[in-house]
C-alpha positions as CSV (number, residue, x, y, z in Angstrom):
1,X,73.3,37.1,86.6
2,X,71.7,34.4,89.2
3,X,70.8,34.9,92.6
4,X,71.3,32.2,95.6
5,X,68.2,32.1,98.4
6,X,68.7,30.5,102.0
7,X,65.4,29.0,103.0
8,X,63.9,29.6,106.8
9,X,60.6,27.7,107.9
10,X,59.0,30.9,108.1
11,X,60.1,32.8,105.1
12,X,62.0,33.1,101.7
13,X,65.0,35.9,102.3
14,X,66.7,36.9,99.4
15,X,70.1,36.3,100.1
16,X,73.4,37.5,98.1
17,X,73.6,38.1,94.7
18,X,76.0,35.1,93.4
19,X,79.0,37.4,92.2
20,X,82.3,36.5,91.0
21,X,83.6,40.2,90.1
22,X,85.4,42.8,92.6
23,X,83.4,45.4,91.1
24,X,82.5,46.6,94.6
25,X,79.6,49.5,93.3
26,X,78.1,46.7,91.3
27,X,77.6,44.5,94.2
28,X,76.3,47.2,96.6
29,X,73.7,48.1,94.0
30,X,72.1,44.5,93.7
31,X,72.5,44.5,98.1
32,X,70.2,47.4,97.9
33,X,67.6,45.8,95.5
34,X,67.6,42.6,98.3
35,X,64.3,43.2,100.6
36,X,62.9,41.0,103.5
37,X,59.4,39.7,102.4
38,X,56.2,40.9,104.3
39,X,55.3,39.0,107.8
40,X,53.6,39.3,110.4
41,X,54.5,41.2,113.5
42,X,56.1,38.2,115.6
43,X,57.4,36.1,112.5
44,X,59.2,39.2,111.5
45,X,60.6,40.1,115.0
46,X,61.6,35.4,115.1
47,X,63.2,36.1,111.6
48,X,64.8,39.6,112.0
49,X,66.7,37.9,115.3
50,X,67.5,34.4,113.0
51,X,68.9,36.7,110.2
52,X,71.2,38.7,112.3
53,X,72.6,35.3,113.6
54,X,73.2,34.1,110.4
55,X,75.8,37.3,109.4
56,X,77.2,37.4,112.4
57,X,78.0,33.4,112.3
58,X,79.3,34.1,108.6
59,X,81.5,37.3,109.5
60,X,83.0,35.6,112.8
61,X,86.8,36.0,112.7
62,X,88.4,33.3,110.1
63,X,85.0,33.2,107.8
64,X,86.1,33.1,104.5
65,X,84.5,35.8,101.9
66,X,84.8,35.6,98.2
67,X,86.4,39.0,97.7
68,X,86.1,42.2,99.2
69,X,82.9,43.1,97.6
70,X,81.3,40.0,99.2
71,X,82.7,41.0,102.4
72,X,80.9,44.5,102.3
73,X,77.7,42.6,101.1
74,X,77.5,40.7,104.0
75,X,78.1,43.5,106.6
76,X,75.9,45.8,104.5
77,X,72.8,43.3,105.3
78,X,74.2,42.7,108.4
79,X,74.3,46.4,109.1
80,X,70.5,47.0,107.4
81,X,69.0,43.9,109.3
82,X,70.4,45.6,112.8
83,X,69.6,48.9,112.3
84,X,73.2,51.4,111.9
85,X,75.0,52.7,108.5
86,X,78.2,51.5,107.2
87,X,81.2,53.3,105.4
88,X,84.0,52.1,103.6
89,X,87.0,52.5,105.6
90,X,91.1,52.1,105.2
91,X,92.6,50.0,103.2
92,X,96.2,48.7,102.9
93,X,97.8,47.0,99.9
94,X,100.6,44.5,99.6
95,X,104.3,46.5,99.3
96,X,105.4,48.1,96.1
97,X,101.7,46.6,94.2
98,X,98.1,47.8,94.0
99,X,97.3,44.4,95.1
100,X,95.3,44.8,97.8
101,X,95.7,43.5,101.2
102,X,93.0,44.4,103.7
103,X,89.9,46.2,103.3
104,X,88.0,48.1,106.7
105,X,84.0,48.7,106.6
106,X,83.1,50.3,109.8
107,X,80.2,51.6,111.1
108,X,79.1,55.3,110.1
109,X,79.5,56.6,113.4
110,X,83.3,55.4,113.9
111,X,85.5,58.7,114.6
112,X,84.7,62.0,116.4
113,X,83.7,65.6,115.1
114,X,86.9,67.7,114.2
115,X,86.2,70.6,116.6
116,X,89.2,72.6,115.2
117,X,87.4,73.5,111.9
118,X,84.6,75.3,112.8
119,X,86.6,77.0,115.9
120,X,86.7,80.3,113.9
121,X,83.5,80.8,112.1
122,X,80.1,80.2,113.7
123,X,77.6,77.6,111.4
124,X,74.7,78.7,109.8
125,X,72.8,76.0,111.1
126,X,73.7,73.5,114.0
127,X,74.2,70.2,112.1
128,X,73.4,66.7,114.4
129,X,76.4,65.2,115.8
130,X,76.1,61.5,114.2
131,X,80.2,60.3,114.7
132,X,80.1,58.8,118.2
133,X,83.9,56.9,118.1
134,X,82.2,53.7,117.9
135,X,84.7,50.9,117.7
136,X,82.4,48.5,115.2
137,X,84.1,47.4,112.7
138,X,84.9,44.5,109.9
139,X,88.2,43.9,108.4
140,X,88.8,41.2,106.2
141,X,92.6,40.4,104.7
142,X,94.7,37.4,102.7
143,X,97.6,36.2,102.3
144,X,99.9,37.0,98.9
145,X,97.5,34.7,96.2
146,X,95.5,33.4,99.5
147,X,91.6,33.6,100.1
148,X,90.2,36.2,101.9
149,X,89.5,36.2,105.5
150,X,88.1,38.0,107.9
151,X,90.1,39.0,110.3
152,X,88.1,41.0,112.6
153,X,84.5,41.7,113.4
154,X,83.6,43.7,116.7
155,X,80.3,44.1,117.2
156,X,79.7,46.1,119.7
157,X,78.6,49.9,119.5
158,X,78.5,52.7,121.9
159,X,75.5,54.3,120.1
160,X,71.2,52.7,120.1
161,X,70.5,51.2,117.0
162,X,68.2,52.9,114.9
163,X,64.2,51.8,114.7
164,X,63.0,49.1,112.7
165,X,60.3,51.6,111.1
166,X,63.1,54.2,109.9
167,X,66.5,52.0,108.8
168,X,65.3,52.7,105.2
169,X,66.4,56.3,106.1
170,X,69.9,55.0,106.8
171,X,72.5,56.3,104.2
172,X,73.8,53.3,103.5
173,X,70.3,51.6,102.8
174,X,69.1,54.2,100.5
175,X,70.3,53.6,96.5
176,X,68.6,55.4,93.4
177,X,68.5,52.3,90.9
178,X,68.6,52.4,87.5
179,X,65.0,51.2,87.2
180,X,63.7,54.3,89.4
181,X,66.1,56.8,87.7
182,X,64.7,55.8,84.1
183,X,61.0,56.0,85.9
184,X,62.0,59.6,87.2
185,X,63.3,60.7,84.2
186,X,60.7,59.5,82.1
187,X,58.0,61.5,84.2
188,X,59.6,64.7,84.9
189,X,60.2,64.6,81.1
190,X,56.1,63.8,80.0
191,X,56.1,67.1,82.2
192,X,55.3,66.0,86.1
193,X,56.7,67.0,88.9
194,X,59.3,65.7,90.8
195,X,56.5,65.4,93.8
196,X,54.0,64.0,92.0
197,X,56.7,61.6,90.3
198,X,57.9,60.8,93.5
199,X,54.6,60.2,95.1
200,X,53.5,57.7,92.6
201,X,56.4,55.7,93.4
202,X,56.0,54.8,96.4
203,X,52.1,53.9,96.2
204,X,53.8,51.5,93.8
205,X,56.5,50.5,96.6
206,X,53.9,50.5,99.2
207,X,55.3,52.9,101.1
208,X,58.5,55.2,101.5
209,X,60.2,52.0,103.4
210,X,60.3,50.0,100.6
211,X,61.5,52.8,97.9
212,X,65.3,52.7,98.5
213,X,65.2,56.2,98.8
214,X,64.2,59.6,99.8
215,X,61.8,62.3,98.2
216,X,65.6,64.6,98.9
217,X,67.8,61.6,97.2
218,X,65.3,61.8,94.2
219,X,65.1,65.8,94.0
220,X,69.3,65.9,94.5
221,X,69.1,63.2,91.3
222,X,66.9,65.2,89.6
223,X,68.9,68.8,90.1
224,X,72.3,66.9,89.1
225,X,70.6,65.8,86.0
226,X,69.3,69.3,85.4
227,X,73.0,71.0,85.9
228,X,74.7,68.5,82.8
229,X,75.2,70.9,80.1
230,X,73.5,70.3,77.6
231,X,73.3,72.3,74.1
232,X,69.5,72.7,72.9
233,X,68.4,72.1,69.5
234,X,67.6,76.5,68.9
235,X,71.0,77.2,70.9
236,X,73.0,74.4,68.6
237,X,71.1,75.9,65.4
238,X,72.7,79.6,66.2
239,X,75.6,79.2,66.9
240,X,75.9,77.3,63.6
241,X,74.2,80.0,62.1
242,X,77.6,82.2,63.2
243,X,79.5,79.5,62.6
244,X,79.0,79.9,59.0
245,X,78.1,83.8,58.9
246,X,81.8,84.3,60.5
247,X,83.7,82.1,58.2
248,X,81.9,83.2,55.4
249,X,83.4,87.0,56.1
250,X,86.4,85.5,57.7
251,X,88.5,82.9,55.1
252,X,90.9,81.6,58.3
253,X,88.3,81.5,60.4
254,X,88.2,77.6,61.4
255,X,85.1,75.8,63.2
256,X,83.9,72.2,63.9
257,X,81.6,71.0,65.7
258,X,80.8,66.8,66.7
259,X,77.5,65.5,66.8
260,X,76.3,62.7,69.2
261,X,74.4,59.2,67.9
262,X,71.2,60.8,68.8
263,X,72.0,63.3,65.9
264,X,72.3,66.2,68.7
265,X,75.3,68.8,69.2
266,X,78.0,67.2,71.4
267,X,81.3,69.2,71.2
268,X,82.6,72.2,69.4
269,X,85.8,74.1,68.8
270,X,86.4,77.4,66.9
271,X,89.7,79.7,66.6
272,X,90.0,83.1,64.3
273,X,93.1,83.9,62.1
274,X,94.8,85.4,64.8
275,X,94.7,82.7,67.3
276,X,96.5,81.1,64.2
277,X,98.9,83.2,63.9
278,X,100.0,83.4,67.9
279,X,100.2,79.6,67.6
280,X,102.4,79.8,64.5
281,X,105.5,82.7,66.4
282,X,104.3,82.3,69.9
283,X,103.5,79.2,70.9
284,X,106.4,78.7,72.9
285,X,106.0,80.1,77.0
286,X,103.8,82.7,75.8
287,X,100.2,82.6,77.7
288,X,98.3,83.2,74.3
289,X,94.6,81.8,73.9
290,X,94.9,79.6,70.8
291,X,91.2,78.5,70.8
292,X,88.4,77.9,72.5
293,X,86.0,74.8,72.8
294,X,82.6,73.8,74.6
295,X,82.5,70.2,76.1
296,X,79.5,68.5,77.2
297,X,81.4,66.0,78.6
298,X,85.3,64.8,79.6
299,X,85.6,61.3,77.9
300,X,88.6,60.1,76.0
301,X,86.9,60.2,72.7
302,X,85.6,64.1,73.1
303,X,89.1,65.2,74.1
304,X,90.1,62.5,71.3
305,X,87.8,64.9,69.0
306,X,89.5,68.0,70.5
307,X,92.6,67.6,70.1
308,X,92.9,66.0,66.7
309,X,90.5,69.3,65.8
310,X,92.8,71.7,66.8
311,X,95.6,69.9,65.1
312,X,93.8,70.0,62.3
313,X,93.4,73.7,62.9
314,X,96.8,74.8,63.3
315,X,97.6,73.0,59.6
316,X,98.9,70.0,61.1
317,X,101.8,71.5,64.0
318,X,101.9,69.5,66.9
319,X,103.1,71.7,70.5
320,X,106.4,71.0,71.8
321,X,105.1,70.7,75.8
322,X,101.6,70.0,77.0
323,X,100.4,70.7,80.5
324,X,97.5,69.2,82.2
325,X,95.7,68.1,84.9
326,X,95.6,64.5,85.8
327,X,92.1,64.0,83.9
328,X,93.4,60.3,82.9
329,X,91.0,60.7,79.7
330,X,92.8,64.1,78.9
331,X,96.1,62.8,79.7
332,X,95.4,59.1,77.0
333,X,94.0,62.0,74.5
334,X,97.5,63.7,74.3
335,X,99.3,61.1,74.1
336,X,97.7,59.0,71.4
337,X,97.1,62.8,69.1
338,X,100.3,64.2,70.0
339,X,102.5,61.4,70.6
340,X,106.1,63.6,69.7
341,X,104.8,66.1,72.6
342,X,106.5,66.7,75.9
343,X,103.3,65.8,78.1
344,X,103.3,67.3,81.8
345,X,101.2,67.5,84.8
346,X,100.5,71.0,86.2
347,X,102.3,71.1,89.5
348,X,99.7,73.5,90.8
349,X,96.6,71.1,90.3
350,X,99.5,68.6,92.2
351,X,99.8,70.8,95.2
352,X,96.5,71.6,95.4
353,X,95.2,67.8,95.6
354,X,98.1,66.4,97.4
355,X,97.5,67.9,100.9
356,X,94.0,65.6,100.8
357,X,96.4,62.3,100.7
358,X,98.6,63.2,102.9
359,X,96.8,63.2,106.2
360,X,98.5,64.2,109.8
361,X,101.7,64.4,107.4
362,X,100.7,68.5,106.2
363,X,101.8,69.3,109.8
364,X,105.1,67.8,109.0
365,X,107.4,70.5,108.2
366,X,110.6,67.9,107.1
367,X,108.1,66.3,105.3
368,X,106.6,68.6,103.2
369,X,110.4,70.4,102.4
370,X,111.3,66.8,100.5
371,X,107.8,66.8,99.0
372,X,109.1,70.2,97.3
373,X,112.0,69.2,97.0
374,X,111.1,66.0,94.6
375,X,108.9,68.0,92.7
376,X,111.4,71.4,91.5
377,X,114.5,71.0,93.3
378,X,116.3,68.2,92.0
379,X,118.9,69.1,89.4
380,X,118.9,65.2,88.5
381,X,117.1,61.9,88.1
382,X,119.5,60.1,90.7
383,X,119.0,63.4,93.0
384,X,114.9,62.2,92.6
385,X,115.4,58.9,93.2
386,X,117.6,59.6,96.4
387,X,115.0,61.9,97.7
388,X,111.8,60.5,97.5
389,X,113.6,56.7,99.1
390,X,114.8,58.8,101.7
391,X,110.8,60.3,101.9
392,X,109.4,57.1,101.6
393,X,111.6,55.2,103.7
394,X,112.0,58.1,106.7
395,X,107.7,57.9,106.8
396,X,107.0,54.5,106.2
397,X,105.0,54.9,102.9
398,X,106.1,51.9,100.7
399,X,102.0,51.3,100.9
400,X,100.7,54.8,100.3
401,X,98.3,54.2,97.5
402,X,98.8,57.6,96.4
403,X,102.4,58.7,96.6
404,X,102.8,55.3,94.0
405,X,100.8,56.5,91.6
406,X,102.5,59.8,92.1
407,X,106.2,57.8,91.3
408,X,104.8,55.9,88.1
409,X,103.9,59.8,86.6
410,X,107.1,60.8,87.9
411,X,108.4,61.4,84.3
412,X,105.4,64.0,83.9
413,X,105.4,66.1,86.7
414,X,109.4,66.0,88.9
415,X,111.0,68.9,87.1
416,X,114.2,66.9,87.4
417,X,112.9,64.3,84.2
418,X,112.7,67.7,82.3
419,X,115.7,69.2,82.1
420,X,116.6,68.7,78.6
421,X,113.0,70.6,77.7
422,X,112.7,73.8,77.3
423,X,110.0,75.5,79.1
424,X,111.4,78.7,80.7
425,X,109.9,77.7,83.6
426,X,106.5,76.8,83.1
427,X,105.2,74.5,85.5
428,X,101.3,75.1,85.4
429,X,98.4,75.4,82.9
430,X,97.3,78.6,85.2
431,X,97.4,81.6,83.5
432,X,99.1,84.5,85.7
């Protein structure tokens, strides 16, 4: 990967990484590793005012961008070089495609608080009020095939911009690389603390404002990495232990476990004779536990593992119908393992996620009754099909992002694509 520099008579400032790509996280990682070289107190305040010139003359309205990662690049240094935060806003996509169309980045204090959430129960602590409804804004859009454009840039905010000394604090300025997380790793491991680890890092950054990040963005790092499972050599070397003490007294008593390239216990999966033997005359409706497995993680090739192991497990008998969530890694290992199976999503785990997507429409009453109604209350495909056009259609979602990928599964989750499967009703992996 090469980066491109823009030259001023005073200094060298890194500019963009040169990126063809649309992976947007990519790009915003190597805009965080960009820094401003060290000047003096007036050649930095002659540069700082040329740089901010410079994005706003590239983000003026009918600038072309690369792609929409290039578009937040350049407003994220814009954003940095001025002194706010910037968040990824809405997006719209071209009708009846994920292709998208236009992309918003606003500034982090766009919008106002939502008083009618906290009406009823009184806050622990008083948090700052940092949304303001500032306007500030980019948008950038294209044609079908075209280039992208921007299409507008206000500039203007109703809020002061944050000190020159403290923009490092910004949320959108602060970014754990993989360098630093390796380096924090490395020394909380060789046993120092997190304080101490921290405090060596920025002597070597000289100073907190060039780090990238906080003493709390390293500790929160830190604790995440501390909650992963993870199954220790003497708690690994136990349960084997019972592995093989229970099969040894027990004959149908089936276990396997799957080890990871660094030797160490990933996965594991164990059922007695009698989960066997609900599996064999009840495995139809019946909520009957037919095993039981620890997972250190939720990739395709661990539920790959798990699935063909309890196949193996039940001599070979693959279920008729399989509920799940929408875990895409779940929903690939089910179908490649048990490719005769009736696969369906859990209409439950539906509702519960769907009220996030749908916005001002969960105070729609209409709305939500043909919601319901697509999902259990269609006694036919063409019954489906009628309903959700006359959903889509009625609200104007031929662009919701969501209720597409929602159609595409139809087949897994309307009851009305199941008719000719028996499942006495089962519409949930919840157990009741």
């Amino acid at each position: 990967m090469t980066e491109n520099y823009f030259t001023t008579p005073e200094a060298n400032v890194c500019d963009f990484p040169d990126l063809n790509g649309n992976d947007e996280d990519a790009e915003i990682e190597c805009a965080d590793q960009c820094t401003f070289g060290e000047l003096g107190r007036d050649e930095h305040i002659e540069v700082h005012s040329s740089i901010i010139e410079e994005f706003e003359s590239r983000l003026a309205d009918g600038q072309t961008v690369k792609s929409v990662g290039d578009a937040y690049l350049l407003y994220y240094k814009y954003a940095h070089a001025k002194g706010f935060s910037v968040k990824k806003g809405d997006q719209r996509c071209f009708p009846h495609t994920k292709e998208l169309q236009s992309k918003d980045f606003e500034c982090s204090c766009e919008g106002v608080k939502d008083e009618r959430r906290s009406i009823n129960r009184k806050p622990v602590y008083q948090k700052p009020i940092t949304r303001t409804g500032c306007k500030a804004r980019l948008k950038v859009g294209r044609e079908w095939g075209g280039e992208w454009k921007v299409t507008k840039f206000l500039m203007e905010h109703n809020h002061e911009m944050v000190a020159s000394d403290q923009i490092h604090l910004l949320r959108s300025s602060r970014n754990i690389s993989h360098a630093h997380k390796s380096s924090l790793e490395a020394m909380v491991n060789a046993g120092i603390s997190p304080t101490t680890a921290f405090s060596y890092m920025e002597s070597e950054a000289h100073g907190p404002q060039n780090l990238g990040f906080t003493r709390k963005d390293a500790f929160d790092y830190l604790d995440r990495l501390r909650r992963k499972t993870k199954i220790e050599d003497g708690d690994a070397s136990a349960l084997l232990q019972y592995f093989i003490k229970k099969s040894n007294k027990e004959t149908s008593f089936y276990w396997s476990v799957q080890m990871g390239d660094d030797n160490r216990m990933m996965n594991f999966f164990f059922r007695d004779y009698r989960c066997m033997i609900d599996y064999e005359y009840f495995g139809d409706v019946q909520n009957v536990m037919f095993g039981l497995a620890f997972m250190s993680d939720e990739t395709e090739s661990s539920f790959e593992w798990l699935v063909s192991t309890f196949l193996e497990s039940m001599n070979g008998k693959q279920p008729e119908t399989v509920f799940t969530d929408q875990c895409q890694a779940m929903m690939n290992a089910v179908g490649t393992i048990f490719p005769c199976a009736h696969h369906r999503l859990c209409q439950w785990h539906i509702n519960q996620n769907a009220p996030s997507h749908f916005g001002s429409l969960n105070g729609d009453s209409r709305f939500k009754e043909l919601w319901y109604e697509c999902m259990s209350r269609c006694d036919s495909e063409e019954e489906f099909e009628a309903k959700w056009r006359i959903m889509i259609d009625k609200y104007n979602l031929t662009s919701h992002k969501w209720l597409n990928g929602m159609y595409k599964l139809r087949r897994k989750w309307a009851t009305a694509f199941s008719n000719d499967k028996f499942s006495a009703g089962l519409l949930a992996t919840s157990r009741s």
